[in-house]
C-alpha positions in Angstrom: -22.7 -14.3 10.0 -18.8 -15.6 10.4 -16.4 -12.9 10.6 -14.3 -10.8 7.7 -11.2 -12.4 6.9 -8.3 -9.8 6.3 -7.0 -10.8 2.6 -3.2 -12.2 2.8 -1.8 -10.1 0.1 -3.3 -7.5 1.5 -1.8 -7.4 5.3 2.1 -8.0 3.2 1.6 -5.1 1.0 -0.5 -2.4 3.3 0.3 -1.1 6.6 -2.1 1.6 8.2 -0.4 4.2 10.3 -1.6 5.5 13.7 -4.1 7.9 12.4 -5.8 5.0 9.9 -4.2 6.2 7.2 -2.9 3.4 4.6 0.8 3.7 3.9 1.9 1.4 0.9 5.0 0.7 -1.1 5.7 2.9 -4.5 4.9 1.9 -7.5 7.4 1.4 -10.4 10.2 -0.2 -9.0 9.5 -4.3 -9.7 11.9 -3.9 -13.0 12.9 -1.9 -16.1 15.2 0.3 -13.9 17.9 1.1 -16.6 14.8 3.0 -18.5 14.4 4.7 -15.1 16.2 8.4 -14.2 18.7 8.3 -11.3 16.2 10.8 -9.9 13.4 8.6 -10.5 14.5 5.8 -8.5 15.6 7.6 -5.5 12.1 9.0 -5.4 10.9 5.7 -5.7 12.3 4.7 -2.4 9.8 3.9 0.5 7.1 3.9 1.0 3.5 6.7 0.4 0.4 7.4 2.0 -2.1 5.9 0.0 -5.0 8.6 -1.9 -8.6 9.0 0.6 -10.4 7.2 -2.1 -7.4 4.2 -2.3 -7.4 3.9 1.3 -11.0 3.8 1.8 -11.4 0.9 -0.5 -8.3 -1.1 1.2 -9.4 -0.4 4.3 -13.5 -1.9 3.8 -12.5 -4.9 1.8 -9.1 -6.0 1.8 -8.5 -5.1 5.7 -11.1 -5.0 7.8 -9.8 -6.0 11.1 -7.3 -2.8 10.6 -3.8 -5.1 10.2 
């Protein structure tokens, strides 16, 4: 059987941290800011640790090779 491919969009929008946890952008912030709080969009600002169930499912099929 060939080898898992790592998806493309995947390795741009997921990083996983030393620990394997899966650290992703926030959510929110593609447009519609003037409906957004001041508050809301500083909170918005870097990036999150992904949820155990997220992570597991990013981690089997959209990076397997652990990009």
């Amino acid at each position: 059987m060939s080898k898992m491919k790592t998806k493309s969009g995947a390795k741009k929008r997921f990083k996983l941290t030393a620990t394997g946890k899966v650290k992703a952008g926030q959510t929110g912030k593609r447009h519609g800011m003037i409906k957004r709080t001041p508050k809301q969009i500083r909170d918005k600002r870097g990036t999150v640790v992904l949820a155990p169930a997220d992570a597991k499912v990013v981690k089997k099929k959209f990076l397997p090779n652990g990009l």
